[in-house]
Every structure is written in C-alpha cells, then in structure tokens.
ZAMARGU-4260 file (C-alpha; in steps of 0.2 Angstrom, whole numbers, plus 5000, padded with zeros to 4 digits):
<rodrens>
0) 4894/4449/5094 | 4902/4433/5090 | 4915/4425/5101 | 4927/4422/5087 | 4938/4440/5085
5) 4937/4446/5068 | 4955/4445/5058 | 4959/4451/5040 | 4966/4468/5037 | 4949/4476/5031
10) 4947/4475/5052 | 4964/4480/5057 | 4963/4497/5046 | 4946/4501/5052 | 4952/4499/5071
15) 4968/4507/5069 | 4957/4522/5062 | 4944/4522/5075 | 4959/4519/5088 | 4967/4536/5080
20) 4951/4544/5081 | 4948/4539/5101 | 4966/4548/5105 | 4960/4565/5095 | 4944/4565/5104
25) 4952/4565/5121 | 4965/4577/5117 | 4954/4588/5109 | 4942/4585/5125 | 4953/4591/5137
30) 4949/4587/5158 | 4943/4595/5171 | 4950/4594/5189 | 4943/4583/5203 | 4926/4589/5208
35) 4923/4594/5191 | 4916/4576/5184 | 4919/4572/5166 | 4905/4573/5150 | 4895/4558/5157
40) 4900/4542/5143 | 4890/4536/5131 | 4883/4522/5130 | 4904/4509/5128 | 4894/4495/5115
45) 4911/4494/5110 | 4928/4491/5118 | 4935/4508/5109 | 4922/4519/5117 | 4925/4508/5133
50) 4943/4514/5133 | 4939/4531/5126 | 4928/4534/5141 | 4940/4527/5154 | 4957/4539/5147
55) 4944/4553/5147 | 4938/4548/5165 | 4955/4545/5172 | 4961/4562/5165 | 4947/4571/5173
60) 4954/4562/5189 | 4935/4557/5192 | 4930/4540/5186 | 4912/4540/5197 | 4904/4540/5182
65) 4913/4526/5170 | 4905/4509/5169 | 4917/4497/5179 | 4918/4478/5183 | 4921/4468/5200
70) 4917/4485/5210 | 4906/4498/5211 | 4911/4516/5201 | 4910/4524/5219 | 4921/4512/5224
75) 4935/4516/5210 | 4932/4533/5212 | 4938/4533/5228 | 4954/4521/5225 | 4958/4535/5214
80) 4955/4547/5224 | 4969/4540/5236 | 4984/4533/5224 | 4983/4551/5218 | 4980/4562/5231
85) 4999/4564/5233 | 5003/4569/5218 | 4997/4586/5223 | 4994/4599/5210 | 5001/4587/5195
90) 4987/4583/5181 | 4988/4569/5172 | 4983/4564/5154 | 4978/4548/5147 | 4977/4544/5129
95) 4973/4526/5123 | 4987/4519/5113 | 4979/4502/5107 | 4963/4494/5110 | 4966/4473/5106
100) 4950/4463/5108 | 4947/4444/5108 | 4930/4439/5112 | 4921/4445/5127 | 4939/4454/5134
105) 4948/4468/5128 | 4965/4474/5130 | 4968/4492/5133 | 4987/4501/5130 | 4988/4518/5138
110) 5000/4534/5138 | 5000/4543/5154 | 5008/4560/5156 | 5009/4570/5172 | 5012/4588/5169
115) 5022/4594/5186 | 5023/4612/5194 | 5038/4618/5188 | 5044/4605/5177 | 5047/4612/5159
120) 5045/4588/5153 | 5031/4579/5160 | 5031/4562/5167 | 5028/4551/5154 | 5026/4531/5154
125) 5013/4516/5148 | 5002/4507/5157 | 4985/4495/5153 | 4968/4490/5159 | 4957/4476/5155
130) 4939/4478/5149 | 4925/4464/5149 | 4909/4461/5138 | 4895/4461/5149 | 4879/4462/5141
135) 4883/4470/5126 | 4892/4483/5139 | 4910/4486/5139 | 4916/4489/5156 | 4934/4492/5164
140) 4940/4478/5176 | 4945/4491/5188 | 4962/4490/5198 | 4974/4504/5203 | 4987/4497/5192
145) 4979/4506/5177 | 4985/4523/5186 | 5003/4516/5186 | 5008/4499/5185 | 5015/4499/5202
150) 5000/4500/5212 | 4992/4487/5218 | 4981/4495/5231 | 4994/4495/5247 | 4999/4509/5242
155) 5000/4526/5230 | 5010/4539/5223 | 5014/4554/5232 | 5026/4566/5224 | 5041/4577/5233
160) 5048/4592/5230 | 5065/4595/5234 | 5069/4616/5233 | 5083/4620/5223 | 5095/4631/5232
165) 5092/4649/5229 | 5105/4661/5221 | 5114/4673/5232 | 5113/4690/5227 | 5131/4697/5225
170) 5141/4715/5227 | 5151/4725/5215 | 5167/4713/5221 | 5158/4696/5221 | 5156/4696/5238
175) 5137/4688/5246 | 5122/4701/5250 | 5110/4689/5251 | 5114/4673/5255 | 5110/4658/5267
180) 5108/4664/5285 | 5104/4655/5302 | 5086/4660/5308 | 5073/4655/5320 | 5056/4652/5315
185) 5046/4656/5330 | 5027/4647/5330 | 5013/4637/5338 | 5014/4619/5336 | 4997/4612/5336
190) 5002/4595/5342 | 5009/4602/5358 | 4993/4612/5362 | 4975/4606/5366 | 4963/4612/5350
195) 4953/4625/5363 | 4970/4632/5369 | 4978/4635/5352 | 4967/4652/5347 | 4974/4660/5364
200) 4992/4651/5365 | 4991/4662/5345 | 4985/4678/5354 | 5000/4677/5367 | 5013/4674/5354
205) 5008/4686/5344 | 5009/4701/5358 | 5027/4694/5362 | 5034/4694/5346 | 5024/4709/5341
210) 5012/4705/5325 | 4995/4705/5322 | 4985/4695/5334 | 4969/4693/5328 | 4975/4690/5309
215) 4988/4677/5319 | 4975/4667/5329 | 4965/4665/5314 | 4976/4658/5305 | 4982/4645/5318
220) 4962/4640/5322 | 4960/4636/5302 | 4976/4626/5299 | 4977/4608/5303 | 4980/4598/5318
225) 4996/4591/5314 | 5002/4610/5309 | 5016/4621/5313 | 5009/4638/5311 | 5024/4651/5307
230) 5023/4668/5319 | 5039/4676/5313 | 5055/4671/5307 | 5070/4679/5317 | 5090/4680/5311
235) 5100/4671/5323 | 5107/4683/5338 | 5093/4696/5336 | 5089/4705/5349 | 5070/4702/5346
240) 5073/4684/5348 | 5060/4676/5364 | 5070/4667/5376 | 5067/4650/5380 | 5061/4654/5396
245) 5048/4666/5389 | 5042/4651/5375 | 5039/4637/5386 | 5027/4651/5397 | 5016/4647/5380
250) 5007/4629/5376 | 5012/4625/5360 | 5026/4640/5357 | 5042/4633/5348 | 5056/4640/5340
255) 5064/4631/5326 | 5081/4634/5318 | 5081/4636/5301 | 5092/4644/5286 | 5085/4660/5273
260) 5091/4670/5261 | 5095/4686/5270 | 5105/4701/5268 | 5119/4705/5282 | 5104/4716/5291
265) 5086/4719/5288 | 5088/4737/5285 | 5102/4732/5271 | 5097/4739/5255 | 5080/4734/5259
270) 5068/4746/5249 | 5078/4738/5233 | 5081/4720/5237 | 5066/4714/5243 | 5060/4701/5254
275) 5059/4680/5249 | 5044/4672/5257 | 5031/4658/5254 | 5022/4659/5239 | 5006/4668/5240
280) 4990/4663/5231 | 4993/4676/5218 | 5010/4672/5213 | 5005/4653/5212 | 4990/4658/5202
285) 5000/4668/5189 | 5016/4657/5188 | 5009/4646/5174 | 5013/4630/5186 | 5030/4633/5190
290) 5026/4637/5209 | 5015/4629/5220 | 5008/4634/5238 | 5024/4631/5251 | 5036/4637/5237
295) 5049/4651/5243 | 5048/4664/5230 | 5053/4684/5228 | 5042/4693/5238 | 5046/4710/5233
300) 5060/4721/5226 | 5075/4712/5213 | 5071/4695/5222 | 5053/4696/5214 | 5060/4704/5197
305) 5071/4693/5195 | 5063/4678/5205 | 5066/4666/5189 | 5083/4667/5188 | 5085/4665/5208
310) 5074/4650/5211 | 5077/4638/5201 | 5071/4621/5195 | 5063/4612/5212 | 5070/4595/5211
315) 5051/4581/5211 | 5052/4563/5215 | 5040/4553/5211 | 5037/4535/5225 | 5026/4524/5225
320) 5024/4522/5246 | 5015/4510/5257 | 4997/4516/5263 | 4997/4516/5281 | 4995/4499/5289
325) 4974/4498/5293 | 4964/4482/5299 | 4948/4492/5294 | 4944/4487/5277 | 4930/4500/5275
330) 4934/4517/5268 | 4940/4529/5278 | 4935/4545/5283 | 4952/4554/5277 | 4951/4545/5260
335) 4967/4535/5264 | 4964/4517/5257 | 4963/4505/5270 | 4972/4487/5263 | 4968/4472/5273
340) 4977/4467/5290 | 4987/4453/5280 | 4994/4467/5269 | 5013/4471/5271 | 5018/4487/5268
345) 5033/4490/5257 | 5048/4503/5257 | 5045/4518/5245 | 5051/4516/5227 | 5055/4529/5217
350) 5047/4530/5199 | 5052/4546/5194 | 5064/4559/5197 | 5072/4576/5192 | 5087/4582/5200
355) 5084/4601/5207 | 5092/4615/5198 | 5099/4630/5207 | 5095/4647/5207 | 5109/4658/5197
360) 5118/4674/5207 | 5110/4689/5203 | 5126/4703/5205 | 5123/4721/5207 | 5137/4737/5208
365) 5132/4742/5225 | 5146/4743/5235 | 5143/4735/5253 | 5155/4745/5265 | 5149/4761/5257
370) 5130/4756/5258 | 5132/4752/5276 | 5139/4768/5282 | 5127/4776/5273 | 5115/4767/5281
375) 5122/4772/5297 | 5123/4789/5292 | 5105/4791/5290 | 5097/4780/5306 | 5094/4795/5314
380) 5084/4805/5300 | 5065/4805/5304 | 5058/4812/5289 | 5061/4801/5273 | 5077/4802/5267
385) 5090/4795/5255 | 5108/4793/5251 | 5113/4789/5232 | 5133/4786/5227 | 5140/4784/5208
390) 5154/4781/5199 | 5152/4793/5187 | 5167/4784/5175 | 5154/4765/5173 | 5137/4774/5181
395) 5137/4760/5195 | 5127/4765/5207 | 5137/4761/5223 | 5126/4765/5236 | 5106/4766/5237
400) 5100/4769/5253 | 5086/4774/5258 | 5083/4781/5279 | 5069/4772/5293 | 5059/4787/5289
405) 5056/4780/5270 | 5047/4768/5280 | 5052/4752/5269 | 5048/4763/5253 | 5064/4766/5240
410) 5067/4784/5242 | 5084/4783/5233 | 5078/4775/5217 | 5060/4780/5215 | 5055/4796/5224
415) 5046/4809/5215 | 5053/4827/5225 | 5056/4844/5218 | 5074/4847/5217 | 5076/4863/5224
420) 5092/4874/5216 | 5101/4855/5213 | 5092/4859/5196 | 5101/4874/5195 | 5113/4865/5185
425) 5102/4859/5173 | 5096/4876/5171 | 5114/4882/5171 | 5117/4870/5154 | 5102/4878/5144
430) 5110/4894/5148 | 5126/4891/5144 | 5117/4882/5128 | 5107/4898/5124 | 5126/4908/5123
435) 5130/4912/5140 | 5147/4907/5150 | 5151/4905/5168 | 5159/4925/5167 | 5144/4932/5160
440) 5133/4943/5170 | 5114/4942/5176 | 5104/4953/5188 | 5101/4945/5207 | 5088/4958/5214
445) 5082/4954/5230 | 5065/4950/5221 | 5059/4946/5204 | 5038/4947/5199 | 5033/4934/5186
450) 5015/4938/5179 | 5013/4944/5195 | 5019/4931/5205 | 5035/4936/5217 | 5050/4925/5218
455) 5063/4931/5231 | 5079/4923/5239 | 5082/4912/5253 | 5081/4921/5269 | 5100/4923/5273
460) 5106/4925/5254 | 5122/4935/5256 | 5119/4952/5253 | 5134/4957/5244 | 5128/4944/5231
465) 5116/4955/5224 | 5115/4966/5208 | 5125/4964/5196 | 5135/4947/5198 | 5140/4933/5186
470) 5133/4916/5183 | 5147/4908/5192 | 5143/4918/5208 | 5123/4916/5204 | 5126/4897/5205
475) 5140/4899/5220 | 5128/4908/5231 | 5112/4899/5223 | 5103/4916/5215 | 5085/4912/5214
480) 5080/4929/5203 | 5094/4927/5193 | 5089/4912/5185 | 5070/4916/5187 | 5077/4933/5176
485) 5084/4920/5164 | 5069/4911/5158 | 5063/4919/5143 | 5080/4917/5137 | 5076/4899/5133
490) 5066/4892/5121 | 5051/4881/5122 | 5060/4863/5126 | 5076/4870/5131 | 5076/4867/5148
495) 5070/4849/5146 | 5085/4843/5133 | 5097/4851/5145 | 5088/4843/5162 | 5089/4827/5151
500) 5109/4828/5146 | 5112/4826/5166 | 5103/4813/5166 | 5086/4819/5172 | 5067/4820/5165
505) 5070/4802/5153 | 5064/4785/5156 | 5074/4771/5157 | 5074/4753/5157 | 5088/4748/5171
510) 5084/4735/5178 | 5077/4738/5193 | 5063/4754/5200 | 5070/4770/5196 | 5065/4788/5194
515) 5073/4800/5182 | 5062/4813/5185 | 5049/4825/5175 | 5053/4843/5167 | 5036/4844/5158
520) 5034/4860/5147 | 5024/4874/5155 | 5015/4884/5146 | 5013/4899/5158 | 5026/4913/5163
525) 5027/4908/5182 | 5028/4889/5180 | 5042/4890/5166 | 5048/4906/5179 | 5047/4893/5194
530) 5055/4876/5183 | 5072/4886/5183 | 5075/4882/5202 | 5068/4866/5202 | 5051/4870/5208
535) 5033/4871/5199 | 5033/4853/5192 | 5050/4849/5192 | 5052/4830/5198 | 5069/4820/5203
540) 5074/4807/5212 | 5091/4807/5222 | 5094/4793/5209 | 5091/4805/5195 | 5101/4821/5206
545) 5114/4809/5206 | 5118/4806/5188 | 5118/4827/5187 | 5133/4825/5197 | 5140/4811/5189
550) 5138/4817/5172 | 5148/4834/5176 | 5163/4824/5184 | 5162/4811/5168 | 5162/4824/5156
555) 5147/4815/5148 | 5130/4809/5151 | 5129/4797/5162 | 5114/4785/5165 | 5116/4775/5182
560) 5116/4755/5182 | 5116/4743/5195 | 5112/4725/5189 | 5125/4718/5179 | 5118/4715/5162
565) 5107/4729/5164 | 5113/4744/5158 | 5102/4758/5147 | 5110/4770/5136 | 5108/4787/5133
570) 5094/4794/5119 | 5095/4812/5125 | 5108/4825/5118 | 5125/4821/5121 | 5135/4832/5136
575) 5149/4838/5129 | 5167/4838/5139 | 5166/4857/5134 | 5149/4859/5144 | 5156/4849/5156
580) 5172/4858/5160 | 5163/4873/5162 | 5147/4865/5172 | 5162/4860/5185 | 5169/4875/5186
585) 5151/4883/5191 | 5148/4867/5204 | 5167/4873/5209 | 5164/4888/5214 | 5149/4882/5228
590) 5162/4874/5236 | 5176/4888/5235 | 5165/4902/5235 | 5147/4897/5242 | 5134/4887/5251
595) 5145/4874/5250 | 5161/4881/5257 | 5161/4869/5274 | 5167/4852/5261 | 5183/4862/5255
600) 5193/4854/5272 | 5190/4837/5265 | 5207/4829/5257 | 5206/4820/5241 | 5202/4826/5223
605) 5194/4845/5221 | 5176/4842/5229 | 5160/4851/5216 | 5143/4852/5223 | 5126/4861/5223
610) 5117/4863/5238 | 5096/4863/5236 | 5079/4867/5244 | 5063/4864/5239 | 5048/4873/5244
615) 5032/4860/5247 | 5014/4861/5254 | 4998/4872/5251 | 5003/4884/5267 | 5013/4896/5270
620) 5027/4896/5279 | 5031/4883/5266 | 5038/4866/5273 | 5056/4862/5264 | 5064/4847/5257
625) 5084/4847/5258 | 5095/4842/5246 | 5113/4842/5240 | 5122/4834/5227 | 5141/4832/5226
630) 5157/4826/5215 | 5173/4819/5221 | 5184/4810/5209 | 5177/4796/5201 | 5161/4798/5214
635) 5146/4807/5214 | 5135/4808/5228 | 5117/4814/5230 | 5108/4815/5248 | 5090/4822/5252
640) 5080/4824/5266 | 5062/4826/5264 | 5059/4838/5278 | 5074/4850/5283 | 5081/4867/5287
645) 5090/4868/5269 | 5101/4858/5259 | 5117/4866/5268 | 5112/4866/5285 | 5100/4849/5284
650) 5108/4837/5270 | 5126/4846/5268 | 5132/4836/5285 | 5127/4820/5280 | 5134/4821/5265
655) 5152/4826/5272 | 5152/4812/5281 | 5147/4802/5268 | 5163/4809/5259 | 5174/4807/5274
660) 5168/4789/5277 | 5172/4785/5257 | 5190/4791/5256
</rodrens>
C-alpha cells in the first residue's frame, strides 16, 4: 500500500461502489441479539471491509470478535456491553455511510438507527470511528463515541419510558367506568428484609392477604436485591386492606399508594371488562415490539380487545447519564464501566425524545345505575346466573351482569344454556309463519309420545288448560304437548329462520364475546319434537333471550350492541311489525293470563313476558335451569339462573325487581 492516497475519479467511482455495496451487505445481513455473536469477519485488508465488519459487529451488539486498536476486543466488548445496557430491548442498526482513507488512517461515516418498543420511527442520527493500518490490518481505534457521539466512557445511554395515560372506559352517558383510582400496592421490599428472611416474610404475606404462598415466595426469592415484589394490589378503603399494625408484624412488608384503572367495584361488569395488569411474557412476545416486560396492558375482557386503542404511545427518552462514580479502574462484576477517580460525573442529557400519547376512551351502552342494581340484585344467587337489559328501539345493551356464582365467567353475553319454554316464542313465530294465529286451536293433553319418547307438562300445569285450547292460552300457561303436537307442521329449517328473526341461532361480529345461540336441524322425530320447547340442542344465551324480547317490543329484529362503533346488522329474515304485533299479544297474555301474572301490579307501559325452564343432566329427577324474559316499553330484560325451581318461582322475582328498580 503506498502512503500517498490514490486521487482521480477512476478511484472515487470504484469506492463509491464498493461503499454501496458494504451498506447492502449489512442490511441484507441482518444481526443477531447479544450473546448471539456476529459471522466472524474476514480477514479487513482494506478499510471498507474494516468498516463493513464493525457496522456488522456493532449491530449484533457484539464486537468480541472485530479486530480493534489501542485495547483488546474483550475489552471493547465489554465498553459496549455497558453504554448500551440501558437501552433495554431497543436494537440498533449500523450501516457505513462513507469510508475516506488517507494513508495508514481511515475515516469511517455511520448511520445508526435504534428501533424502540412501541415507537412506530426509530432513533435515527450519524456518528464516526477511526480506523488504522496496522500490518496490512485495518483495525477500528475503539472508543465509545462510535455508539453515539456523546460518550466518552463516563458514561452511557439508558432509555426511559414514560406510560402514556390509559383511556377510561365510559357509560351510555359519558360518564367514567374505568378510570384512574387510588390503590395500595401491598408487597415485600427486599431492601428492608435480610436475603434469608425474605422467602418466609413472602409466605406470611401471602396468608394475610390470601394468595398463593408458595407461587409468592418463589417469586420474591428469584427477584433482585433491590426489588419490590407486588403481593396484591388493593382499592383504597377496602375492607381487605392489612392495617399498619398488621404490616409492620412482617420484615419487609410495605404498602404503597398507587393509582389504576379500575371500575367503581371489582364485581362491576367484571366478566365483560376485564382486568389491566403487567404485561405477561406472551403478550410482549406477540406485540411485534410495541410492549415490553413492566408495561400495563389489557389483561382480559374489552381492555385486552381493545388494549391498542387504550394504551397508547409510551413516551422514551433517550440520556446520555453519568456512570456511577468508581475508583476501581478494573472491570466490574455488574458490567458497570468503572471511569477513573478523576472522572467527574455530569448531569443527564437528553438525546432523544418522544412525547407519550394517550390512550383513547373506549364508550360502551351500559348503563351504570342499572348495571349496579342488577348486580345487587343477583349477589345472593349461588348457582350461575345472569341479568341482561335492552333497549330494544337502538339494541344497547344496558345492562350485562353476570352473578358471584358465574364465578368471573360472562354468563350474560356467552353462556351456552337451553332455553327452556322462552323459546316458545321463537317457536310461536314459525307457527304463526306455517298459517297459524294467536286464536287458533291446538291440542294440550297431559302427554304427548314422540317415536316413543314421552313429553308431558310441568308438574302444576293448570288443569283447566288442557284439551282443546288456543295458541294464545298454549303460550300463556306454557303448553309443552301443544307445541310438541306442532312439530311436524314445520318444515325442515323453519324453526331455525324463525329462532334467527328474534335474534337467536346467528353469529355476529359485535364487538365484544357474545352468544346468539344454536337451533341445529335435527334429523330425528324427538329432537325436532324436543327443539320446539327449547330443549334437545337448543342453545341461548340471556344475551341472545334478550334480543327475543327486544325484537317483539321493537317490532323488528333486533341484534344487541354495546361498544360504540360496533354495531352488526341483521342477515336473517326480516320481523315483520305484523308478526310482531301478534308475537306481543301472545307474550301479553303470560302476564294477563299466565305464568307470568304476579308482574301485572307493576306501573309503567303494558309488561310482556315468557317465563322458561329447562331440563338438564343425565339423571332423573332432572336438575333445571330458570329463565324469564320480559318487555317493558322501550326495555327488554332477560334473567337466568342456572339451577332453580322454575323460571316463575326461581328468576320471575329477580326479574320484578329488576323492573321496579328500572322505572
């Protein structure tokens, strides 16, 4: 090599390409995370390759393996090691911009980009190294300044997040569900409890506040010294909270006041909301970057549909921050760089920054005052149970509450439940379809043989109801052998078109989990026999048994909705206000005439309804699920309990008080 630098254009164009070449190469070539170490270099003969391998190298965040000057490789490998181990789960990409060489030095322009969890830009900006001719051997003259022009090896970058506020979830009226509440974090604080105390200060905490001991212990012994290890979080003025007095009894128990997005109680709609929590490995895995571990995300429910629109943009700064102040020059153990003793620290600059963005308001239908009393009204229901409200002129579901015996699941929306005689009206519609009216007669015998299956009444079926009566009577006093008498009147499909004009047996898209229930056909006499009073494989929810009733108040089919934004329309065959009209005058006469007869005190608009129950289990005496369905006005309400007497005696209370509570 001479010591002159070759000139002329001949060598400008052939650099230029080869520089254009280097910059393919690596991008083509990707990196690897640390611990992954690059494609060791080839042999850098000249200052491209040189700088080639050292955009590759620093990419890979691993330069261990790259030919360096004035150090050792180990040596710069760990440098880098600590002026980017703040940067967290950012990656960086270096591309060589311009390679200028006179004699035995070469000057090397770089673009670096730091792709950022959650930033939709990276962090884009230029920095340089220097490379030497040793022995017909390009190295890199190492110095942290190639990672950034800022360092200088007192100190690094370290990258901070700043959460963006997360959107409240509102009501029907604009008013907060889920917004911003006090809490207490309740937890063990490692740096107030010797390391051989902490497993059984966990274990003691655990008990108090009532979580899993073992599964809590654990995680206190593998968390840091310096950590905070969260127990339980608690809302401010619960009754579950410790008391100080009971804290202090534990080394290294603490509460810490803190602020969540809650709803006004923890039963509140629970089953449909959802909970917000740290991020779990999963979520970060699948986010594409957008979340790291310690992010608050949707845990369940809307807040994890709909987790996106919530969150937000976290805000990142980027500092360049002082190393902490050591006299010991040598490495240390914790990979923190160790700068001599006449090094003077200097404040954090800040070389980047993003402004956090916040979450948007996510507004439901539900109405809060009616979902709380509904709430109430079901606390003491052991079995599963459920309260679903409509207004049956928009299809907003009002109210969607599912009882403690649900056990946290979302009854109201998705439970899968035959409906019993509820779905009498469906099968009153394919009747009235196939040419019958309310006035026409049917045969109610005290039992009816299907294929040689029997079918009979409820036990206390009024017996002046039998013979010869008419469909209005068959649906007031809910007359199983009438309709069972009914079913080769239909045809094939019949009942499921019908069932699907209420609302019932059709997917949909909503916007949230919901249930519309199954009419599959059945090929044999005693399923089709047994699909007329909601039993064989009939399937609804209370969502679903709620839209029955809406639908006959509306005078149309209705299909509920309860995110704003969200709302499906129907593809089934249209109800008519015809079919309507007389479907009302049928659920009428329950209330004037039947079952239903205790809701006719109630003041306000006409009330409709259908009471239901529906036989369950492999033995006999048959367990039964309870249901009733209702029409008020512009609201229609549907209540089931999964284990009850029957749908007069078990959910017809609830579901006058329900009605009282909504006037």
């Amino acid at each position: 090599m001479t010591d002159t630098p070759l000139k002329g254009p001949m060598f400008q164009t052939r650099r230029s390409l080869a520089v254009l070449l280097i910059s393919v190469m690596i991008v083509l070539a990707g990196c690897t995370g640390k611990g992954g170490a690059p494609d060791k270099p080839t042999n850098s003969n000249t200052a491209e390759q040189a700088a080639a391998d050292l955009a590759r190298a620093l990419s890979a965040e691993d330069v261990s393996s790259l030919s360096v000057s004035g150090t050792t490789s180990e040596e710069a490998d760990r440098q880098l090691t600590v002026v980017t181990a703040g940067m967290r789960s950012a990656k960086p990409t270096f591309r060589v911009a311009s390679v200028t060489t006179d004699g035995a030095a070469s000057a090397v322009a770089l673009n670096v980009s730091w792709a950022i969890p959650g930033l939709q830009q990276p962090w884009t900006y230029d920095s340089s190294a220097q490379l030497v001719d040793e022995g017909d051997l390009w190295k890199v003259r190492w110095q942290p300044s190639i990672v950034h022009p800022d360092l200088d090896g007192n100190n690094r970058l370290v990258q901070r997040r700043t959460p963006a506020s997360r959107g409240e979830v509102l009501d029907g009226s604009g008013h907060p569900i889920v917004t911003s509440r006090d809490v207490w974090r309740i937890g063990i604080d490692k740096t107030q409890v010797r390391a051989e105390r902490a497993a059984a200060s966990a274990v003691e905490l655990a008990k108090l506040v009532g979580i899993d001991a073992k599964t809590y212990a654990a995680r206190v012994k593998a968390a840091g010294a310096q950590a905070f290890v969260e127990a339980i979080v608690l809302r401010d003025g619960s009754p579950d909270l410790p008391s100080d007095k009971q804290l202090a009894r534990i080394d290294g128990a603490i509460a810490v006041g803190s602020t969540r997005m809650l709803a006004p109680t923890r039963e509140f709609a629970q089953a449909i909301l959802g909970s917000v929590g740290e991020a779990s490995k999963e979520i970060v895995d699948s986010s594409g970057g957008k979340i790291v571990a310690g992010d608050q995300v949707g845990l369940s429910g809307l807040q994890r549909r709909y987790d996106e629109q919530l969150r937000g943009t976290p805000g990142v700064a980027v500092q360049v921050t002082p190393v902490e102040d050591s006299t010991t020059p040598s490495p240390s153990p914790s990979g923190t760089p160790t700068p001599s003793a006449s090094a003077t620290p200097t404040r954090p600059v800040t070389v980047f920054e993003t402004k956090p963005v916040d979450g948007k308001p996510l507004r439901l239908t539900l109405d809060t005052d009616l979902q709380r009393a509904a709430e109430k009204i079901l606390s003491d229901v052991k079995p599963a149970s459920a309260i679903v409200a409509l207004r049956p002129s928009t299809g907003e579901v009002l109210v969607a509450a599912s009882g403690p015996g649900s056990k946290g699941q979302a009854t109201a929306t998705t439970g899968q439940y035959p409906p019993g005689s509820t779905f009498k009206i469906a099968s009153s519609l394919a009747l009235l379809r196939s040419g019958l009216k309310p006035s026409s007669p049917v045969s109610c015998p005290r039992t009816v043989t299907v294929d040689g299956k029997k079918f009979k009444n409820y036990s206390d079926y009024p017996s002046s109801s039998l013979g010869r009566i008419t469909l209005r009577t068959a649906v007031a006093q809910s007359c199983n052998t009438a309709f069972i008498g009914q079913y080769d009147r239909l045809d094939d499909g019949a009942l499921a078109e019908a069932a699907a004009s209420l609302g019932v047996g059709t997917d949909y898209d909503v916007g949230f989990p919901a249930y519309f229930g199954s009419v599959p056909e059945d090929t044999s006499k005693t399923g089709r026999a047994a699909a007329m009073i909601g039993q064989g494989k009939v399937q609804a929810s209370p969502l679903a048994m709620a839209a029955v009733a809406a639908s006959v108040e509306a005078g149309k089919t209705v299909i509920p909705h309860l995110v704003d934004g969200h709302q499906a329309s129907s593809t089934a065959k249209p109800l008519t206000s015809a079919e309507a009209r007389q479907l009302k005058q049928l659920m009428g006469a329950v209330v004037s005439d039947g079952s239903g007869r205790f809701l006719s005190s109630l003041s306000g608009p006409p009330v409709i309804a259908k009471t239901g129950t529906a036989e369950y289990g492999t033995k006999e005496p048959f367990r039964t699920h309870a249901w009733m369905i209702a029409g008020q006005g512009d609201l229609a309400v549907a209540v089931f309990v999964g284990d009850g007497q029957s749908g007069s005696r078990t959910a017809g209370p609830l579901l006058k008080k329900f009605l009282q509570r909504a006037q």
